[in-house]
C-alpha positions as CSV (number, residue, x, y, z in Angstrom):
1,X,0.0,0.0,0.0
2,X,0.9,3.3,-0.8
3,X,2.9,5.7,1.7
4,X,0.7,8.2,1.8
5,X,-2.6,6.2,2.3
6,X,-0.8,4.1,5.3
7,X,-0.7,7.2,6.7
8,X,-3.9,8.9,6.1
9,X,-5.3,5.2,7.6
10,X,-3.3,4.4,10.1
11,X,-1.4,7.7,11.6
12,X,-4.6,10.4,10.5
13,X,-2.0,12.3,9.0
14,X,-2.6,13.2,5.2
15,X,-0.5,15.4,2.7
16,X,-3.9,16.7,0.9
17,X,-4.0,16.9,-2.9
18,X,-7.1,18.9,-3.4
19,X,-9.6,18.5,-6.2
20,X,-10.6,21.6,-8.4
21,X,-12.5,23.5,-6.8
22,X,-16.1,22.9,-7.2
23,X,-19.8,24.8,-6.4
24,X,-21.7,23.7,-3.5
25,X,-25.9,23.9,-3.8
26,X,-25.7,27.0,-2.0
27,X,-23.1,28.7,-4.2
28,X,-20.1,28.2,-2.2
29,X,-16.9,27.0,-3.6
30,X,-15.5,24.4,-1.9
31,X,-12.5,21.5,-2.7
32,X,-12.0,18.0,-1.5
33,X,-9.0,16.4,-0.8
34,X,-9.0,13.2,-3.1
35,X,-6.9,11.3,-0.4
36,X,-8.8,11.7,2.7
37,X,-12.0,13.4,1.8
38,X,-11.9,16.2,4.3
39,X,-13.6,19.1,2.4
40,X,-12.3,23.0,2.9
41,X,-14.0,26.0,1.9
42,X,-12.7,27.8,-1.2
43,X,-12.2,31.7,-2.0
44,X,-11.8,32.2,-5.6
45,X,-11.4,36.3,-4.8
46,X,-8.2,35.1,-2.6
47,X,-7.3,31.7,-4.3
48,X,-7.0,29.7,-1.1
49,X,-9.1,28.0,1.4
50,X,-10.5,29.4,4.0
51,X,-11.8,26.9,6.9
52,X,-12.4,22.9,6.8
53,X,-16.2,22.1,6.3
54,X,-17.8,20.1,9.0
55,X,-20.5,18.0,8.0
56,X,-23.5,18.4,10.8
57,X,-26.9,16.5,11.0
58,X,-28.7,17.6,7.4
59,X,-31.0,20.5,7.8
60,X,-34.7,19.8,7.4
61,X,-36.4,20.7,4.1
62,X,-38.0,23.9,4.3
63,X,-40.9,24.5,1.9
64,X,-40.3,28.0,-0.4
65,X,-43.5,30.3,-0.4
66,X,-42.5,31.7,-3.6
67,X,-42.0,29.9,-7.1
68,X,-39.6,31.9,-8.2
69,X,-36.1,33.2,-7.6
70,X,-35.0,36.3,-9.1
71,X,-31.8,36.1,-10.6
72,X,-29.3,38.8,-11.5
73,X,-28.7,39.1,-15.3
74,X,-25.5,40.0,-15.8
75,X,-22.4,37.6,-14.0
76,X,-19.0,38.8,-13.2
77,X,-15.7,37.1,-14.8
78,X,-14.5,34.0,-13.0
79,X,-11.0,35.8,-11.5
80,X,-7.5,34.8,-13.9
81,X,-4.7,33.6,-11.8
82,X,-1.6,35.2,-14.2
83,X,1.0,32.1,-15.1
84,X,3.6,31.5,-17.0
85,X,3.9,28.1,-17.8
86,X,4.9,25.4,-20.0
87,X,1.9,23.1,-21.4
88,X,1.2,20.2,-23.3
89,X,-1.7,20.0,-25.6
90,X,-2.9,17.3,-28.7
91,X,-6.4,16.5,-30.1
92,X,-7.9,13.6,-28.4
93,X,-6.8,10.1,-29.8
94,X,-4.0,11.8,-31.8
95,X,-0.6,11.0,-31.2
96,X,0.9,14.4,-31.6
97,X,1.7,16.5,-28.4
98,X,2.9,20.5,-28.5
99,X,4.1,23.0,-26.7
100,X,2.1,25.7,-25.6
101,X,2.5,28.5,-22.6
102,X,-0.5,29.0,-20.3
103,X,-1.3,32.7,-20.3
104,X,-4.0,32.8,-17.6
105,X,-6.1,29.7,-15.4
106,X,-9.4,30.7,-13.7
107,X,-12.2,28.0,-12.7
108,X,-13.9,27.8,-15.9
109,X,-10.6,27.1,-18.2
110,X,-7.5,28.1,-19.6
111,X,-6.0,30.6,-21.6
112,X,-2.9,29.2,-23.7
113,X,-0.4,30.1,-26.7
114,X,0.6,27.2,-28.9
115,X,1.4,26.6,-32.4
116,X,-0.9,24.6,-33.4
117,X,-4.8,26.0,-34.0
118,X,-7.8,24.0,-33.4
119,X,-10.9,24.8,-33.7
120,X,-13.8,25.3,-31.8
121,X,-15.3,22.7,-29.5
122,X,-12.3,20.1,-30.5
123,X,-11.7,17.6,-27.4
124,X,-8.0,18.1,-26.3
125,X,-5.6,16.9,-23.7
126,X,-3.4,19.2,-21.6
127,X,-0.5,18.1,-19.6
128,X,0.9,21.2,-17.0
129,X,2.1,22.2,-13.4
130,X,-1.3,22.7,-11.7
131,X,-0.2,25.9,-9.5
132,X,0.3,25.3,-5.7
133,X,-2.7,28.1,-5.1
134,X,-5.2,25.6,-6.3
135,X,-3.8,22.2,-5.9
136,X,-2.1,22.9,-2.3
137,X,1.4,21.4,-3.4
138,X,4.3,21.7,-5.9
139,X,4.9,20.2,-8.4
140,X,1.6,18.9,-9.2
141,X,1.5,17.7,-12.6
142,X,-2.2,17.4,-14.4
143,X,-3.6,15.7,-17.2
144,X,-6.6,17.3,-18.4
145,X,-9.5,16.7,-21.0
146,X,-11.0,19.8,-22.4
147,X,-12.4,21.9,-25.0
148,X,-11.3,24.4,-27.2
149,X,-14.0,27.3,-26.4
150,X,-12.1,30.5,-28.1
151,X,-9.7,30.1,-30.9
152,X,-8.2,33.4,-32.1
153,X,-5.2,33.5,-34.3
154,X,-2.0,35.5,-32.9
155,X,-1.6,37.9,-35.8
156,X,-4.7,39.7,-34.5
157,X,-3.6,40.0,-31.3
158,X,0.0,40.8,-32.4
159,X,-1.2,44.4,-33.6
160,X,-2.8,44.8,-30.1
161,X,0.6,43.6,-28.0
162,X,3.3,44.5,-30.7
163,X,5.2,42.0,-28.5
164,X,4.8,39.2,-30.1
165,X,7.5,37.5,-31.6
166,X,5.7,34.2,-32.4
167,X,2.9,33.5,-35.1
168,X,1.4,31.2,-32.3
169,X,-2.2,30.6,-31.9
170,X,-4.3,31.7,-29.1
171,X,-6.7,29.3,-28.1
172,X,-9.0,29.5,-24.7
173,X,-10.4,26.0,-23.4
174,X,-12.9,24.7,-21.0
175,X,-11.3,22.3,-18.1
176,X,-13.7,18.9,-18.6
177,X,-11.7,16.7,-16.4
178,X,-8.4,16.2,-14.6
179,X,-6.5,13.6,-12.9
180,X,-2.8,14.6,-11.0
181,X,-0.1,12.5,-12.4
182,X,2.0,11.1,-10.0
């Protein structure tokens, strides 16, 4: 057995490797360790976590007078945590990996350069450093499944920057799924 699960079961000690974080029914954020379980709440506007959830008796249902919730129209941006680093990216099934440079990660995706352009909605794998902010340790390496959800060519955005040196595609993608690599 694994080091690390001997001694989550028999010392209670645990080196957490927390999951993405996800949204609780009541809105919260909130991340679970995927060794021992023990569940922390999440601050996206700080990046961390704030307290370990304690699970209570479950509340009783409490019937709603009205039918229907008003809800705000307009949503704010899901806060970009700034990187620089190296990825890995191919087509699902496809045997051909490239390099890339993530530009930004936030909870609903990823923002990344790379020299090859997909297009929209095309399943990809990514391979990267999952930052210690989020996954709680270093060097956490990811694989993830995603989906291209922007795909904007470089020379466009060149005569914005006029720092780009590269003809490299910019491409935005949705995080489906993820597993650390170990």
């Amino acid at each position: 057995m694994p080091q690390k699960i001997m001694d989550v079961l028999m010392l209670g000690r645990c080196s957490h490797e927390f999951s993405w974080p996800r949204r609780g029914a009541d809105g919260d954020y909130y991340q679970v360790c995927l060794l021992c379980a023990a569940e922390y709440k999440y601050d996206w506007t700080t990046m961390r976590r704030t307290q370990r959830v304690e699970h209570g008796k479950p509340e009783p249902m409490v019937r709603r007078t009205h039918t229907r919730e008003k809800r705000p129209s307009w949503t704010p941006r899901a806060r970009r945590l700034k990187l620089d680093v190296a990825l890995r990216y191919r087509v699902n099934n496809t045997s051909t990996w490239y390099e890339g440079t993530i530009d930004n990660l936030s909870q609903t995706g990823l923002l990344f350069h790379g020299p090859q352009q997909l297009p929209v909605n095309a399943l990809i794998e990514m391979v990267f450093e999952m930052p210690e902010e989020i996954s709680g340790q270093k060097n956490s390496n990811v694989l993830c499944q995603g989906r291209v959800i922007r795909s904007k060519d470089a020379m466009e955005k060149q005569a914005q920057r006029k720092e780009a040196e590269t003809a490299d595609g910019l491409l935005a993608a949705s995080i489906v799924d993820y597993k650390f690599i170990h």
